[in-house]
LOKOL-828233 format. One record per atom (N, C-alpha, C, O): residue in one letter; x, y, z. Coordinates in pm, whole numbers, plus 50000, padded with zeros to 5 digits. Each point is the difference from the previous one (the first is absolute). Example, Ala and Ser with C-alpha at 12.3 -4.5 7.8 and 13.67 -1.06 7.14 Angstrom:
% residues 2
A513194943150780A499115011950000A500905012050000A501044999850066S498615010749862S500825011950006S499235010950073S500515011150017
% end
This chain:
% residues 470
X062577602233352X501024998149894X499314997549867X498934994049996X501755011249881X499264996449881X500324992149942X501204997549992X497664993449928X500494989549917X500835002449876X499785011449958X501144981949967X500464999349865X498915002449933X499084992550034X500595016649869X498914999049955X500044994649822X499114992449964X501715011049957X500495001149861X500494984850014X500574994150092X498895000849752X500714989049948X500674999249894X499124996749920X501775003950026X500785002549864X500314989349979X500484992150081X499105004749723X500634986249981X500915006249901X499735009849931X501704981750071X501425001849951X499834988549922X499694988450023X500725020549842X500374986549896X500965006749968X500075010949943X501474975350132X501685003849965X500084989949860X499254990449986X501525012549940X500764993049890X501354997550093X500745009750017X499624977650042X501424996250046X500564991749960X499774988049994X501165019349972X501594987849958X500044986250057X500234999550121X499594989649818X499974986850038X500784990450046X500084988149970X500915022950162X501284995650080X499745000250134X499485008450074X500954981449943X499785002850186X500335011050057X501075005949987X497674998550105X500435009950077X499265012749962X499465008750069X500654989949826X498985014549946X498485001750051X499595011650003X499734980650027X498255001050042X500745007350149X499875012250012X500864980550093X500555003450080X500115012150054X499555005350102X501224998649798X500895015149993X498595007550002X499665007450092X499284988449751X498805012350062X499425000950086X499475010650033X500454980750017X498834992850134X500635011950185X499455006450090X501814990049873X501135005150102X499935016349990X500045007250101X499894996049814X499735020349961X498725000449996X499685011950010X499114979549978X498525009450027X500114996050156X499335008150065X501194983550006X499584997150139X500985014350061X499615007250092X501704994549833X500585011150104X499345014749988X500495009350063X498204992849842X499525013849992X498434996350047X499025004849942X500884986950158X499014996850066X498644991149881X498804999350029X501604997149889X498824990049927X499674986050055X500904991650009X498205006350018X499654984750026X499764990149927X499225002749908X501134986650095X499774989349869X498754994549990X499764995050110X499355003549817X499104990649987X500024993049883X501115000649947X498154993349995X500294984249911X501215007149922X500445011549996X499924975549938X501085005149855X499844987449936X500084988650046X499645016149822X499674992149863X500814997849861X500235009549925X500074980850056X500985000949858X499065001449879X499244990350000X500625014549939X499215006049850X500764991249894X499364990849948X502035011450015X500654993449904X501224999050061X500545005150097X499944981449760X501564997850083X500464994849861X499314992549931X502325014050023X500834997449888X501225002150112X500155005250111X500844985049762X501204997250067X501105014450098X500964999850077X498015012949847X501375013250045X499075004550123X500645001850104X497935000549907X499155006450047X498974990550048X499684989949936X499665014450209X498965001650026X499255008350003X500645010450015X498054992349978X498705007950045X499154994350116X499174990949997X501175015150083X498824997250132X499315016750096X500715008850046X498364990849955X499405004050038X499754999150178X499674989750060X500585023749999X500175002250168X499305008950046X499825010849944X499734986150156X498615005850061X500565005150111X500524992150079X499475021849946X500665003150099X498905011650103X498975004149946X501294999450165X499175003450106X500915011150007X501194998550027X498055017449942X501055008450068X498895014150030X499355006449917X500734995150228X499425016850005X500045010649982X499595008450080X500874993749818X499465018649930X500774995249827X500424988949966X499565020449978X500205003549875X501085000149964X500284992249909X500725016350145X500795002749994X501054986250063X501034995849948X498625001650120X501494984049997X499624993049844X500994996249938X497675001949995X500184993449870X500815007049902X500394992549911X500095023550075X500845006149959X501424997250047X500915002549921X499404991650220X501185000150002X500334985449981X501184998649969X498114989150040X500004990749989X500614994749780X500814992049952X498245017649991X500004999749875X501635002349969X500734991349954X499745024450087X501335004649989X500804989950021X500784996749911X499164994650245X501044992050066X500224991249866X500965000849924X497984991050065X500124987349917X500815007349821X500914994149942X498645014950023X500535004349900X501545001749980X500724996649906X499575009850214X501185005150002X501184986150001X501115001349948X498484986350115X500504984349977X500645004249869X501214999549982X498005004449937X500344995649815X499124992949933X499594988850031X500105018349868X499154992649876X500534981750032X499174992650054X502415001149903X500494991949989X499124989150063X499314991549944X500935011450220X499564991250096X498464999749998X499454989149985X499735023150030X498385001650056X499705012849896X500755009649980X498154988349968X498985007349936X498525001850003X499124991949971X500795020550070X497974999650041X499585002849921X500255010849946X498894980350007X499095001249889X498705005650021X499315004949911X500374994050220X498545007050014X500164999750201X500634992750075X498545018049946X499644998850108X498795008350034X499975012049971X498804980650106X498385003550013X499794999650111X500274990150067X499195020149980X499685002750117X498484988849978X499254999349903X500714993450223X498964995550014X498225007750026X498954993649992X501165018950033X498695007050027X499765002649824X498954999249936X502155003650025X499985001949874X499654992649896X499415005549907X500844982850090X499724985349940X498445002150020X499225001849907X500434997750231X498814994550040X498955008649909X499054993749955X501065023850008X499295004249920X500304997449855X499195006649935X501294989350019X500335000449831X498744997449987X499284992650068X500385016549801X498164998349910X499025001350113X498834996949979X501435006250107X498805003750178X499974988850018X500344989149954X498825019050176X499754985150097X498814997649943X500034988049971X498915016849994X498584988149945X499615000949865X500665007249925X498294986150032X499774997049890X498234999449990X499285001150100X500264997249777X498744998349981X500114985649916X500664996449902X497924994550225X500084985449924X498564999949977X499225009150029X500534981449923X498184995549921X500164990250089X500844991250013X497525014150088X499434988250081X499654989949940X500024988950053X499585013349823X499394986849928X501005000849842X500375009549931X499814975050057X500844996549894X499185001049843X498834996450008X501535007049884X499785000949880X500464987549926X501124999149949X498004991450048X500824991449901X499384991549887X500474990849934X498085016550063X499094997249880X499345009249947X499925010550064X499504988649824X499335006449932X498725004350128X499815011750034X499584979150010X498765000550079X500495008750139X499295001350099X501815003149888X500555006050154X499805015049952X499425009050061X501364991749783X500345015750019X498425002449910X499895011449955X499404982950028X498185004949965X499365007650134X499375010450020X501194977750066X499575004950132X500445006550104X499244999350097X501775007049919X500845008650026X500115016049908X500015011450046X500034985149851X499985011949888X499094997549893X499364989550002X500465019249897X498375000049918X499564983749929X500784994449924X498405001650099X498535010050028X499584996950165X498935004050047X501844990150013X499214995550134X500135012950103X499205003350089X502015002749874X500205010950074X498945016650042X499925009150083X499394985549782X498885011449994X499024999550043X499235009650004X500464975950050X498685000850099X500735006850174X499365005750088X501724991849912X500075004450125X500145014850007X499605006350098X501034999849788X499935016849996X498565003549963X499595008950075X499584987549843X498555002550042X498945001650158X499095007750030X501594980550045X499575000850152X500055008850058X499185005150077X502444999749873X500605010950085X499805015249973X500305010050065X499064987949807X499545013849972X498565003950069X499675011450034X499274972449984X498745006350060X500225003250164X499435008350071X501814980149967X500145001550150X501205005150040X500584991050060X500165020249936X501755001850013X500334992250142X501134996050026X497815002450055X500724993350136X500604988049968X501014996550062X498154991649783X500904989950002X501045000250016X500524991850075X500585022749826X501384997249989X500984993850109X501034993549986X498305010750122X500514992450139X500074986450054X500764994550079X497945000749835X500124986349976X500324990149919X499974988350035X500475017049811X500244991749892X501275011349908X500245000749879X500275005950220X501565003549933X501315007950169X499935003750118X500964994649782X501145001550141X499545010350101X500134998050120X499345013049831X499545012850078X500054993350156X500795003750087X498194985849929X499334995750140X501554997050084X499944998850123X501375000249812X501104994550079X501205003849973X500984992750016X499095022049929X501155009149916X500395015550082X499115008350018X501554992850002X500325010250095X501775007749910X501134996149970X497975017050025X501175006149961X501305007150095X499755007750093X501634988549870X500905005950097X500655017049957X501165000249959X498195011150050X500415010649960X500875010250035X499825006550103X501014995349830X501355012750085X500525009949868X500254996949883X499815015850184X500675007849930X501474999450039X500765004449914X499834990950205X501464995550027X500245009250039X501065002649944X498635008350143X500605006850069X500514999250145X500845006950058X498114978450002X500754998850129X499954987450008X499094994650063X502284995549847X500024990449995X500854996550144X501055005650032X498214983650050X501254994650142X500665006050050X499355009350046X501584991649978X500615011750044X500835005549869X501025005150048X499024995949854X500545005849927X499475012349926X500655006649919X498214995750115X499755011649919X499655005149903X499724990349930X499995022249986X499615007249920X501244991749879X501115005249987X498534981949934X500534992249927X499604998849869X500754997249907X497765005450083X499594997849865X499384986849985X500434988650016X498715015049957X498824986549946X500584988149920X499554989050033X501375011149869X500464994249973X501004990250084X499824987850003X501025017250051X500834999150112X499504990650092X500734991550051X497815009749978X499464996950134X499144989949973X499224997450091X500654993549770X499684991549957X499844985150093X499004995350054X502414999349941X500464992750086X499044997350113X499264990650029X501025020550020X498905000450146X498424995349967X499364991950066X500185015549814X498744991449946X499774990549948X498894996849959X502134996750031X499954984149956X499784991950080X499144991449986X501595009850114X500494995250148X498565003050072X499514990550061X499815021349939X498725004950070X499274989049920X499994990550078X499385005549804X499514989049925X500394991150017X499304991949939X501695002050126X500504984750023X499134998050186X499564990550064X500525019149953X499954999650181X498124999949927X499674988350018X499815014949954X498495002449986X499844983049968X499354994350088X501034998549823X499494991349929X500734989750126X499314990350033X501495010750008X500864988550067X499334997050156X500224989650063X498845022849989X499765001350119X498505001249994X499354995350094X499895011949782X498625001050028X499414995249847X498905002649950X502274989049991X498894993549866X499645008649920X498954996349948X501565018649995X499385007049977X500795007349898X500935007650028X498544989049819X501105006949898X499625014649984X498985006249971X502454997150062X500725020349996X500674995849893X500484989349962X499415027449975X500585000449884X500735019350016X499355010350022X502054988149957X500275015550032X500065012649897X500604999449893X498755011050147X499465007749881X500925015550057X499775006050105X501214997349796X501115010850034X499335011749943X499414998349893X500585011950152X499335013549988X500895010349958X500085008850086X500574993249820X500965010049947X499595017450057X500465009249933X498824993450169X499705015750021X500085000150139X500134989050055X499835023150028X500355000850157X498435009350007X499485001250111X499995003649795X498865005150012X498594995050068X499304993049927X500395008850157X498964993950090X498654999849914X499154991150001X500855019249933X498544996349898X500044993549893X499104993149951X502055009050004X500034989749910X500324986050048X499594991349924X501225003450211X499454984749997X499074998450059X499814987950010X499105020250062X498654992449987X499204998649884X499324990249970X500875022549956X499224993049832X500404990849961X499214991849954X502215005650048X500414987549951X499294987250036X499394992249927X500855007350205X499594985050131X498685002749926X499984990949918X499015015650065X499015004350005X499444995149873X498774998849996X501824998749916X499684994749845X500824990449966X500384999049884X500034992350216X500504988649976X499574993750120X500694991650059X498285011949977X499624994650160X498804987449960X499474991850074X500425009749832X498854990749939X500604985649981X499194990749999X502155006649985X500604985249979X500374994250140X500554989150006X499185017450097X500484993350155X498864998750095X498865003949971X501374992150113X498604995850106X500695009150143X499475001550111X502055004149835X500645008750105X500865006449980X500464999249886X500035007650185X501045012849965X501275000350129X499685003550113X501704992749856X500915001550142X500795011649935X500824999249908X498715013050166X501165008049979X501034998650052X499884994450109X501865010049843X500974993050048X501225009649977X500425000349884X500025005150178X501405006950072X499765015249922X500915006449948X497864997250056X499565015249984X500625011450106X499814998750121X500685008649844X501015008350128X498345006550071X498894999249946X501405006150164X499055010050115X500745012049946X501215001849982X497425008249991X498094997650043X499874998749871X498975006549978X501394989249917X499094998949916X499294986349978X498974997749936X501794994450127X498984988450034X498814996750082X499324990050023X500705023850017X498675002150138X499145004849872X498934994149987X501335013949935X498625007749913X499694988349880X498894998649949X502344993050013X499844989649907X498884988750068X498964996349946X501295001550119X499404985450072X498405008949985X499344998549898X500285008650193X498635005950014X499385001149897X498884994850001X501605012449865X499695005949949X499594985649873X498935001449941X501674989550034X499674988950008X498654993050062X498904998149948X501454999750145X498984992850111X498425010550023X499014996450064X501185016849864X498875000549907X499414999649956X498805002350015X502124992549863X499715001549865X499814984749974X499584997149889X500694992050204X499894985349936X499554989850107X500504997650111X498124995549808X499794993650081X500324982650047X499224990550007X502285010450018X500764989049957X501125000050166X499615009450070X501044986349969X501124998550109X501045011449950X500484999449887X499835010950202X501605007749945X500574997350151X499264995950089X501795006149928X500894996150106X501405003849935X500574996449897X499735011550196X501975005450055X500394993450040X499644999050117X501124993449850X500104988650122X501745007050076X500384996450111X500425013449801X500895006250100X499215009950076X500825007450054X498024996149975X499645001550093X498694992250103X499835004450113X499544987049847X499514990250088X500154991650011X499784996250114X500644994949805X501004990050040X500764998050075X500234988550035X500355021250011X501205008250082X499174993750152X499994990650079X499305024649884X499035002650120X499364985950101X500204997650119X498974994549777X499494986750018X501014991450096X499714998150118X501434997149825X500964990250021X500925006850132X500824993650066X498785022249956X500855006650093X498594996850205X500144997750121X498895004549789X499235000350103X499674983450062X499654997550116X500554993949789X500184983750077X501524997050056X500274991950089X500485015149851X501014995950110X500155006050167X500234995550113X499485017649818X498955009350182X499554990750064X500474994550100X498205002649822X499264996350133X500694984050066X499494995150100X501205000949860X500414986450007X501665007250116X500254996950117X500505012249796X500575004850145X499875004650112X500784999250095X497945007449899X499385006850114X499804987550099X500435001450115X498904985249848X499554992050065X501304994650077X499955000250123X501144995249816X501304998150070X500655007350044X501154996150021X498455019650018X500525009350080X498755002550095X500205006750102X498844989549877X498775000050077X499685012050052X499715001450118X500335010649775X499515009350003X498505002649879X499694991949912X499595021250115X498804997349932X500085012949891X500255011250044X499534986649813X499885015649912X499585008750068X500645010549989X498444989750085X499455012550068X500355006750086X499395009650047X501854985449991X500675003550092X501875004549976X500845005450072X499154990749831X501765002449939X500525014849954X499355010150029X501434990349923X500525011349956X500494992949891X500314988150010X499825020349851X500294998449859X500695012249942X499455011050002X501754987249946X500925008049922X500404995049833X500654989649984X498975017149918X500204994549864X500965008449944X499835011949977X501074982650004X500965009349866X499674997649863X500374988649973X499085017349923X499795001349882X498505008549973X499114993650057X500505015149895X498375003149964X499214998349889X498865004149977X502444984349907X499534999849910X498654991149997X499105001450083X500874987249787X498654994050003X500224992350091X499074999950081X502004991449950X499764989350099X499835007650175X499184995750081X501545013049941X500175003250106X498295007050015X499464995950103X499765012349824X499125004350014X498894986950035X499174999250090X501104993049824X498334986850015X500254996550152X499244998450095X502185001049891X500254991450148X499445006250118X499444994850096X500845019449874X499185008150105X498764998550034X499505000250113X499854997649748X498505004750013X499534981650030X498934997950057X501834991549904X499304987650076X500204994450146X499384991250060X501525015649972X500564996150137X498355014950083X499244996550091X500735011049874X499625007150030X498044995050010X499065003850070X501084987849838X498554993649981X500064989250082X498994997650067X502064994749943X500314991450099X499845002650137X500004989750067X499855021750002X500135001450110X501035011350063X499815005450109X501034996749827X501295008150035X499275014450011X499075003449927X501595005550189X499605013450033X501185011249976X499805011049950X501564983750098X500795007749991X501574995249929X500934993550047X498835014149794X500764997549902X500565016649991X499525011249980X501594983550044X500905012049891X500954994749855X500844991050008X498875015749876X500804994849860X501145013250016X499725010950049X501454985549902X500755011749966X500444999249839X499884990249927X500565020150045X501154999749847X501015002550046X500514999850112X499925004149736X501515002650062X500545020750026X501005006949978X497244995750095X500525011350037X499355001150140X499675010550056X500154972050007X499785003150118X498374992450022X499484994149906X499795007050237X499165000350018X498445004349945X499625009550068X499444987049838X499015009749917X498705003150093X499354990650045X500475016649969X498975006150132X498925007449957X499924999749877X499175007350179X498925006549913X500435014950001X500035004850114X500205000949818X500735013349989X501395002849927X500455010349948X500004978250064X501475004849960X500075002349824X499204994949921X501775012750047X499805005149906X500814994949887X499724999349881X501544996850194X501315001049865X499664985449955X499414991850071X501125005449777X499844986749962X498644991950022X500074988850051X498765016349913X498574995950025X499564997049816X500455005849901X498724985450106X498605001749912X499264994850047X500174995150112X498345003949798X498665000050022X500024987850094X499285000350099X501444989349877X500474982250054X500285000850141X499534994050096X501655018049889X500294999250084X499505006150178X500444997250112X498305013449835X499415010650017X499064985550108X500234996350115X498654998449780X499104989950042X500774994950110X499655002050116X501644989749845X500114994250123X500355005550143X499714994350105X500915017049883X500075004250114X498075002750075X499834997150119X499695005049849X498635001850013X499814984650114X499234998250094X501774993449848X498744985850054X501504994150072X499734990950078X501825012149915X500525000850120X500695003950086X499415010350032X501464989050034X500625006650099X499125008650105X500145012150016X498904979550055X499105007650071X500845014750088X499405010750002X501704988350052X500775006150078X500695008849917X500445009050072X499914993149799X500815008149949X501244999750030X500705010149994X499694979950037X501714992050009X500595009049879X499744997349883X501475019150175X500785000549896X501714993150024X500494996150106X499935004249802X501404997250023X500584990149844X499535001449887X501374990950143X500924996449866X499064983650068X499184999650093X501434986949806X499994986350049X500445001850121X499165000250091X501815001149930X500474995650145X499655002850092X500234993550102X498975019449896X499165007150115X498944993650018X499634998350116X499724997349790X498444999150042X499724978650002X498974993950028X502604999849926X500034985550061X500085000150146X499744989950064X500645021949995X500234996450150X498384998350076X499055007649981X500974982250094X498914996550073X498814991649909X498934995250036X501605005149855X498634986849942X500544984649974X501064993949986X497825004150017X500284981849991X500004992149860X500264988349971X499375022649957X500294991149833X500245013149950X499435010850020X502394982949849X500295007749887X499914991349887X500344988250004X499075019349865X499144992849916X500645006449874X499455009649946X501854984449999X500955007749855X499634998649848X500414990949928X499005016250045X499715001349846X500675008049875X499655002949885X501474999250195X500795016049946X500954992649902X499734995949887X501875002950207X500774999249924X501224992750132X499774999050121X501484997049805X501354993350065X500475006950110X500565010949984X499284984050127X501165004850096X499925013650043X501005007050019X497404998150002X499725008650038X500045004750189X499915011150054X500234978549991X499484999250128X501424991450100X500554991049937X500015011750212X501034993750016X499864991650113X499015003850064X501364989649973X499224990150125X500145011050139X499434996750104X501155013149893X499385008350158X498685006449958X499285002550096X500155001349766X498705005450015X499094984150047X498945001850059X501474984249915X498784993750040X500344995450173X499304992250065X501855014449982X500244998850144X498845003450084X499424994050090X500365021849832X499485010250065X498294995950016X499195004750079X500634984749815X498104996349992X500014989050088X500964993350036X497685005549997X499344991350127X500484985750047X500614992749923X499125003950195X500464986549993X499564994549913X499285005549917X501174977850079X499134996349843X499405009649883X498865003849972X502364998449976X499665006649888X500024993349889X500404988850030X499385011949851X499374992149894X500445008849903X499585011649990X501414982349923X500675011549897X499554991149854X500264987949995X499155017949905X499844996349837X500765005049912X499575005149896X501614994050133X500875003349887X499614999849839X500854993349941X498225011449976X499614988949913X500725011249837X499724996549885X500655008750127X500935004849871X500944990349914X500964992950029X498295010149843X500884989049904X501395004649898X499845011849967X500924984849999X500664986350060X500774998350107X500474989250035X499775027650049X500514999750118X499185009250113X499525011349987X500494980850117X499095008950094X500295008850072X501185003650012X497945001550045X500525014550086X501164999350109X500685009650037X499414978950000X501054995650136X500124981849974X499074992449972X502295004350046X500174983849965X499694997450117X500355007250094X498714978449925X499744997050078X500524991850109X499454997650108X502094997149834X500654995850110X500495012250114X500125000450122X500045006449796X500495017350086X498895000850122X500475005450100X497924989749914X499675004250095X499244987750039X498775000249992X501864989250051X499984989550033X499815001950175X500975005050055X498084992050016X500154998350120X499475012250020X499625001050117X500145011149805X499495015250034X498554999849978X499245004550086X500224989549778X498885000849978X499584986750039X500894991849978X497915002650081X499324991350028X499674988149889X500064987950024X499585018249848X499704994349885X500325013349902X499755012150003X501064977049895X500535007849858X499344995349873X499684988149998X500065018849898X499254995049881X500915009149912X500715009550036X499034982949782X500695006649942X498804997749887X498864996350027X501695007149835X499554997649889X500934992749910X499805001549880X501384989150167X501004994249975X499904985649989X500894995750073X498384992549865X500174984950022X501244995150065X500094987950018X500975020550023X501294991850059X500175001050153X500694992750070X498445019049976X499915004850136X498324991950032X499114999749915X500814996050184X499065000150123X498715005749945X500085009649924X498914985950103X498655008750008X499965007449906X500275011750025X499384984549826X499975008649844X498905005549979X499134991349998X500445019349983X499025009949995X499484999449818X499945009549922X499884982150063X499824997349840X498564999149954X499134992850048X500765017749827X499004999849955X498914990749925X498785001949994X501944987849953X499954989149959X499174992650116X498994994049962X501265005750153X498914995650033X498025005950003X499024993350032X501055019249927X498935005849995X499424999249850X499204991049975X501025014349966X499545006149841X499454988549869X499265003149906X501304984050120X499434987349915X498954996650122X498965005049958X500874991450120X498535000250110X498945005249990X498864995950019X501755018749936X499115008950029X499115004049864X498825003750000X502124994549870X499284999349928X499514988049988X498904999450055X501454990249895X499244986950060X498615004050031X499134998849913X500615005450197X499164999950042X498925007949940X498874995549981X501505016449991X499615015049882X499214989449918X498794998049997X502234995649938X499434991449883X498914992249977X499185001949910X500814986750192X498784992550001X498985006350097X498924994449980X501015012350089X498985011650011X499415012849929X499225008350046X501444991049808X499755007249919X499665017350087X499335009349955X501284990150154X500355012150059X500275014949870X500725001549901X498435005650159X500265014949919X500885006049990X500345005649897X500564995050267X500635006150063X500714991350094X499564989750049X501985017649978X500694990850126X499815013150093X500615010549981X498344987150135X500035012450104X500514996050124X500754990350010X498865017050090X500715001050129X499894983350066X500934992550030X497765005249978X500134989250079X500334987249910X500164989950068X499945008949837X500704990549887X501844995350081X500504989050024X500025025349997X501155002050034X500204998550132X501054993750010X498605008350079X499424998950133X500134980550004X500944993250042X497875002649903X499684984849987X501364994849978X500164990150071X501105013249842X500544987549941X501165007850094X500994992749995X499275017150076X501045003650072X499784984850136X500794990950020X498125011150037X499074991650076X500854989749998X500844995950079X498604999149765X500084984549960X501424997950015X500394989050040X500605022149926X501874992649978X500125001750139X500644991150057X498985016850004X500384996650150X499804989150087X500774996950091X497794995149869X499694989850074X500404985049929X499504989050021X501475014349900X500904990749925X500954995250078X500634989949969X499645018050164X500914988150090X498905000750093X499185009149997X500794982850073X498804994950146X500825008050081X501195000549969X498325006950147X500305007250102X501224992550060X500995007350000X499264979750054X500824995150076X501514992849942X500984993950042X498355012349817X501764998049915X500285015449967X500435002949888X499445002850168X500285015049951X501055003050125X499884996650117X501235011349816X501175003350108X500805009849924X499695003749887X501425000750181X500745009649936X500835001949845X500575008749934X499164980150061X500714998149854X499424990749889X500464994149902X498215007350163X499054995649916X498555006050003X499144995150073X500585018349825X498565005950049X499244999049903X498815002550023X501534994149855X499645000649827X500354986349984X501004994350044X497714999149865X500034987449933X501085003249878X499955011649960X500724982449996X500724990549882X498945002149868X498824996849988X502085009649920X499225004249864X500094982449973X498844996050006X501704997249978X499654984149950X499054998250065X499464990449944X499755013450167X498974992650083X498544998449890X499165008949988X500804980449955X498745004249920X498855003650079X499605011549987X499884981750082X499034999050134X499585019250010X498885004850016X502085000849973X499975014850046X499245010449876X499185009150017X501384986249866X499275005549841X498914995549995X499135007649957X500534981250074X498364995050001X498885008450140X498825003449997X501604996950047X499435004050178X500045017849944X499205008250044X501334993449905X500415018449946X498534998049898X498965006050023X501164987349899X499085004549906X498734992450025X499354999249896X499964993750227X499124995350074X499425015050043X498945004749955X501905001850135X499805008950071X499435009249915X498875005050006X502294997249890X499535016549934X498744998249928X499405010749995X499944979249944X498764992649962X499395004150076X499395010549980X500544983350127X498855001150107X499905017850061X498865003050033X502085007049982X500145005950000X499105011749881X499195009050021X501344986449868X499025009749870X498574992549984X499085005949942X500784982950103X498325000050023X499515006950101X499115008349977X501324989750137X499545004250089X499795013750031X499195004750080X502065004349811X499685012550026X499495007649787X500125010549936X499384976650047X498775006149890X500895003449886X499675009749932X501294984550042X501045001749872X499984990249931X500865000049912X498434990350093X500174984949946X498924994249909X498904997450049X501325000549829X498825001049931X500254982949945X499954997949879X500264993350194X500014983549996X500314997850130X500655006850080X498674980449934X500254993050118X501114988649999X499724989149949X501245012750094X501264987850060X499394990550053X499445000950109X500604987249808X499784986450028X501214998550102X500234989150054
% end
C-alpha cells in the first residue's frame, strides 16, 4: 500500500463565527485530506487566519480540495495561499556555498586573500599536486547532466532536471562529507560535453556523470576516463550495478543458492541494465539473458541493435534464449528490472524457479507491484524507500567516491566497484539477513564508511592510488 506522500499547507482567511474552521476541516476530510497541525497566524474581530497542514495523495485532490473550500464563499473562507510542501522545501535550492573559515579582521582577509594568498598560488604553480592539498579540488566533486534521462522522467532538459542535482549534492555531502556542486550542460552532443567536463575538469578532484540517456553515456564516460586523470563515474549506470550486485549476493545467501549456478533475466539494455550485466558477470554469474523491448538480445539478431548492444550479446546469453520477457523468465531464478512500470504480470514470475528473487527496481514505479507477487517470489526488491528491500544508489556513490578521494585514486575501476558492492553487502552480518531484509539502510552510517575503507584499499591495491589512507 502507498503512503500519503504530499503535504500542503492551507492558509484559510475564516469568518470569526462558530463553526466555520469546522465546516473547512469537514470538506478536506470528505475529499480524502488528512489533518495535520493547524495554526492561527492572525486574529481581528471579523476574521481569522490559520494556517492547515493537510496530508493528501496525488495532485489532483489539492485541486479539488481548493474548489470545495472556495465554492463555501469568499464570505465564510478564503485561501490565501496554498504550498505544496516538496515545493516549499526547494525555494532558492536546496544548498548553498558557506566559508569554512570566518572573515572578521583585517588580519583574516590578508590571509585568506592578498597578499597571503599568493604564497600559496606560487606553491601551486611549482607543485600543481598541492592543489589537492591546500584548495577544495582535494574534496569537490562535480554533479553533471545534460537531462535527458532524468528518473524516470526522461528526455526533460537540463534545466528541468536540476532539482535532481541538488538533491544528488545534498546526498554526497550528507553521506560522504563531500561538497558537489551541479554543473547543467545545455547540448546533447557527446563531443561537445566531454570538451566541456574536459576544461572544467581542473576545479574538481571528480566527475559524477548523472541521468545521461544510453549509449551515449557509454562513449561519454570512456572517452573521459581517458582523457582525465581524476575519478569519472555514471553512477545511473554503476551505481545501479554496485548496489544491485550486494543485494544479490546477500539474496542468494537467504535462498542459499550460489552465482555460479543461477539463472539471470534483465529487462532494460540501457546503462544500468548493461553494468549490471557486466558486474554480476564479474561476480561470478554464467548465465544472463538482458532483453529490450524487442525481446531477448542474442548474438546475431539483427532488428533494434547497436554497437552496445552488439558487445553485450557477445558476453551474454550463452544459449541464445530467443523469445519476448515472458519467454525467456520461464525457468530462471532471478528477474532484475531496469526498464520501465508494469511491464511484467505475476504469472510470468509463476513460471521462474523455486525461490525466485525478483528486483523490481524501476523508478518511480516498478515493473510489477510488489504486493501483487507476494508469496510467488521468494524475495522482492524495489528502488522505492516505501516497499521492502530498496535498491538505492545512495548507498554506493558517496563511499565510493569517498574513497576515490582520499586515495587520490586516478580512476574508479572494476575492483574499486567490486570492493564497495562487497562492503554494502556485508553491512548486515549473515544471521540477520532474511527475506525482507537483504540491503543495509541508507541512514546506516557504519555502511558509507566501510564503502569507502574498501574502495581505498581497493585503488591501492590495484595501483590507482597515489596517497596512502591513514
Amino acid at each position: 500500500m502507498k503512503l500519503a506522500e504530499n503535504l500542503v499547507t492551507i492558509r484559510l482567511k475564516l469568518k470569526n463565527v462558530p463553526g466555520t474552521l469546522g465546516r473547512a476541516l469537514s470538506t478536506i476530510g470528505k475529499l480524502g485530506g488528512s489533518m495535520g497541525n493547524i495554526q492561527i497566524i492572525k486574529v481581528n474581530r471579523e476574521f481569522k487566519i490559520r494556517d492547515l497542514a493537510v496530508y493528501v495523495t496525488t495532485d489532483k485532490q489539492v485541486k479539488e480540495i481548493a474548489n470545495a473550500l472556495s465554492a463555501i464563499g469568499k464570505e465564510y473562507i478564503e485561501i490565501i495561499s496554498m504550498k505544496d510542501k516538496v515545493f516549499e522545501l526547494h525555494e532558492k535550492g536546496k544548498i548553498f556555498l558557506s566559508n569554512r573559515i570566518n572573515i572578521t579582521t583585517f588580519e583574516d582577509l590578508s590571509r585568506v586573500y592578498t597578499p597571503g594568498v599568493a604564497k600559496v598560488c606560487k606553491a601551486i604553480q611549482k607543485r600543481p599536486e598541492l592543489a589537492r592539498e591546500y584548495t577544495i579540488i582535494k574534496n569537490t566533486v562535480a554533479v553533471i547532466t545534460d537531462g535527458t534521462a532524468v528518473l524516470g522522467l526522461g528526455d526533460i532538459g537540463p534545466v528541468a532536471g536540476m532539482p535532481v542535482m541538488e538533491g544528488k549534492a545534498m546526498l554526497f555531502k550528507t553521506f560522504g562529507n563531500i561538497d558537489a556542486f551541479p554543473i547543467l550542460l545545455n547540448t546533447k552532443d557527446a563531443g561537445e560535453i566531454v570538451k566541456t567536463i574536459v576544461n572544467i575538469a581542473p576545479t574538481f578532484g571528480g566527475i559524477n556523470l548523472e541521468d545521461i540517456s544510453a549509449p551515449r553515456c557509454f562513449e561519454i564516460e570512456k572517452r573521459l576516463q581517458a582523457e582525465l586523470a581524476i575519478p569519472v563515474f555514471h553512477d545511473d549506470q554503476h551505481g545501479t550495478a554496485v548496489v544491485c550486485l550486494a543485494g544479490l549476493i546477500n539474496a542468494l545467501k537467504v535462498v542459499k543458492k550460489e552465482m555460479e549456478g543461477i539463472s539471470i533475466v534483465i529487462s532494460g539494455a540501457g546503462a544500468a541494465g548493461t553494468s549490471i550485466a557486466r558486474i554480476l558477470l564479474r561476480a561470478g554469474a554464467r548465465n544472463i539473458v538482458v532483453c529490450d523491448t524487442a525481446g531477448s538480445i542474442y548474438k546475431g539478431r539483427k532488428v533494434h541493435m547497436n554497437p552496445d548492444k552488439e558487445a553485450l550479446a557477445e558476453i551474454t546469453n550463452p544459449k541464445r534464449e530467443k523469445g519476448t520477457l515472458a519467454d525467456v523468465m520461464k525457468g530462471k531464478d532471478v528477474f532484475i528490472g531496469v526498464s520501465g512500470p508494469n511491464i511484467i504480470h505475476k504469472d510470468f514470475v509463476k513460471t521462474m524457479n523455486e525461490n525466485s528473487i525478483v528486483f523490481a527496481m524501476a523508478n518511480p514505479d516498478p515493473e510489477i507491484e510488489p504486493d501483487s507477487i507476494e508469496g510467488i517470489a521468494r524475495i522482492i526488491a524495489t528502488g522505492r524507500s516505501d516497499y521492502q528491500n530498496q535498491i538505492n544508489n545512495v548507498l554506493c556513490f558517496p563511499g565510493i567516491f569517498r574513497g576515490a578521494l582520499d586515495s587520490g585514486a586516478t580512476t574508479i575501476n572494476d575492483e574499486m566497484k567490486m570492493a564497495a558492492a562487497y562492503a554494502i553487502a556485508c553491512g548486515i552480518e549473515e544471521e540477520h539477513l532474511s527475506e525482507d531484509y537483504i540491503i543495509p539502510g541508507v541512514f546506516n552510517e557504519n555502511v558509507h564508511r566501510d564503502v569507502a575503507r574498501a574502495v581505498a584499499d581497493a585503488a591501492r591495491k590495484s595501483g590507482v592510488a597515489t596517497r596512502e589512507v591513514l
